[in-house]
C-alpha positions in Angstrom: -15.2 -28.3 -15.5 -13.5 -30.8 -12.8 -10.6 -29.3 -13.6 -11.4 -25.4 -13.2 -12.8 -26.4 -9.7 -10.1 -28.1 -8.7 -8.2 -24.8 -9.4 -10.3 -22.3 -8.0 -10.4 -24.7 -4.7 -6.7 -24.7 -4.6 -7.0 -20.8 -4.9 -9.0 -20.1 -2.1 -7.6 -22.5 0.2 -4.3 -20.9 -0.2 -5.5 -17.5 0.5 -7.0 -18.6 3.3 -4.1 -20.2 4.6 -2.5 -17.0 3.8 -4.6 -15.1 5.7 -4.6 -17.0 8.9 -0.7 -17.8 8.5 -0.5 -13.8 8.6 -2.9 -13.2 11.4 -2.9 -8.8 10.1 -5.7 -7.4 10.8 -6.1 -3.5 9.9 -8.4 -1.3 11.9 -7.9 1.6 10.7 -6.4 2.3 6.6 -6.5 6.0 5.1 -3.9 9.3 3.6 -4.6 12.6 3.2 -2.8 15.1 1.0 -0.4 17.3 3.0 1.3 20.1 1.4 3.7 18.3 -1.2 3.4 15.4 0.2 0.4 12.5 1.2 0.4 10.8 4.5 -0.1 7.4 5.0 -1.7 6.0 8.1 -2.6 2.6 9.3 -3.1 0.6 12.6 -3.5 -3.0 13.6 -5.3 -4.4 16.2 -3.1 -8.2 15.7 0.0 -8.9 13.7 1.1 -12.7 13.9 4.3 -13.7 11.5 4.0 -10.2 9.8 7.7 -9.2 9.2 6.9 -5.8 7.2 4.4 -3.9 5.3 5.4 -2.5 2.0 3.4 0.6 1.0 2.3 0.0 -2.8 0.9 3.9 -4.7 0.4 3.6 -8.5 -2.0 6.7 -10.3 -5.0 6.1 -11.9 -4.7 3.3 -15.2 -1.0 2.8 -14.0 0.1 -0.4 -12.4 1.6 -0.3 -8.8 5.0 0.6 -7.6 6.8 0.0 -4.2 7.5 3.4 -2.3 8.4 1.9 0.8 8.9 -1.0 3.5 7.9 -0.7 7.4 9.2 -3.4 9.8 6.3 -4.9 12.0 6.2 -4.3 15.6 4.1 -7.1 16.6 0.4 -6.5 18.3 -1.1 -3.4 18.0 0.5 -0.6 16.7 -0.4 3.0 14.9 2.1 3.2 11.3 2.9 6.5 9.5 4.5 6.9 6.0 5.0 10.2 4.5 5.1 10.1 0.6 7.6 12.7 -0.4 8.2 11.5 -3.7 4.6 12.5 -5.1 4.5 14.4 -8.3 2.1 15.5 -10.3 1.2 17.2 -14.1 -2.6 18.1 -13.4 -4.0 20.2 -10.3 -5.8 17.9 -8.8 -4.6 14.2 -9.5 -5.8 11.1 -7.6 -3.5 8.3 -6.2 -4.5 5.0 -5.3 -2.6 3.2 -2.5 -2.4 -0.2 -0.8 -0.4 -2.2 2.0 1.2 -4.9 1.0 2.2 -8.1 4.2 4.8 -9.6 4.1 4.8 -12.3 6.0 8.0 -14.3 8.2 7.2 -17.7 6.9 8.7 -17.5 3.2 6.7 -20.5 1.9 3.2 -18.0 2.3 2.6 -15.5 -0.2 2.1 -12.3 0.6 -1.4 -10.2 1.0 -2.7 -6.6 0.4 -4.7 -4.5 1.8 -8.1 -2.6 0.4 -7.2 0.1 -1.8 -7.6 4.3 -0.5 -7.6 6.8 -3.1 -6.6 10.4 -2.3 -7.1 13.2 -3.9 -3.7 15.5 -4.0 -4.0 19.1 -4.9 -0.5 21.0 -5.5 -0.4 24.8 -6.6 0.8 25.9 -9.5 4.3 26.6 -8.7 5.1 23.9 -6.3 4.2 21.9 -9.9 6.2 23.9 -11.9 9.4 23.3 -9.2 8.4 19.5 -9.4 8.9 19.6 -13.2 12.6 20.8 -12.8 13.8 18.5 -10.0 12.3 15.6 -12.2 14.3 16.8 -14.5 17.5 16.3 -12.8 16.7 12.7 -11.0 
């Protein structure tokens, strides 16, 4: 029992430390479907050793994958990320998508951001055209 507090202790002091070693804080998180594409928006009010923020997507039971990386600015600052690379079977499919910091000190790990789901609707052809250009990548 000693031994699994010992742990969990060690866990959430390091993710504090994280956290304040960070110093990202998100006020505003959300994406919208656009067309073909989603848009990703986010903006911090405070970014202290934040080198970049690396936009995570993964569908629904899938595991997440990297779509892209955004150097910091430093302070506060609006981001955009348009997803191009989108693609989906079913009418109306629902992506899940999170932030993930990167921090400049390379002994912290890094930390993520809540989750946003978004519902993306793409007609019928515009699916059928996505179909053939996966074919070909």
């Amino acid at each position: 029992m000693k031994k699994k507090i010992a742990y969990l202790s060690l866990a959430i002091l390091t993710s504090v430390i994280s956290i304040f070693a960070l110093g990202t804080t998100l006020s505003l998180f959300n994406a919208y479907s656009s067309g073909e594409n989603i848009i990703v928006n986010w903006q911090t009010s405070e970014e202290i050793n934040l080198r970049e923020f690396v936009v995570q997507r993964k569908s629904l039971n899938m595991s997440y994958v990297e779509i892209g990386r955004i150097a910091a600015r430093g302070g506060n600052n609006y981001y955009t990320f348009v997803d191009e690379n989108v693609f989906s079977k079913n009418t109306n499919e629902v992506f899940v998508y999170r932030l993930k910091f990167v921090s400049t000190n390379s002994g912290v790990e890094a930390t993520y951001s809540d989750e946003i789901t978004v519902s993306h609707n793409i007609s019928s052809v515009k699916r059928t055209w996505g179909s053939i250009k996966a074919l070909f990548r």
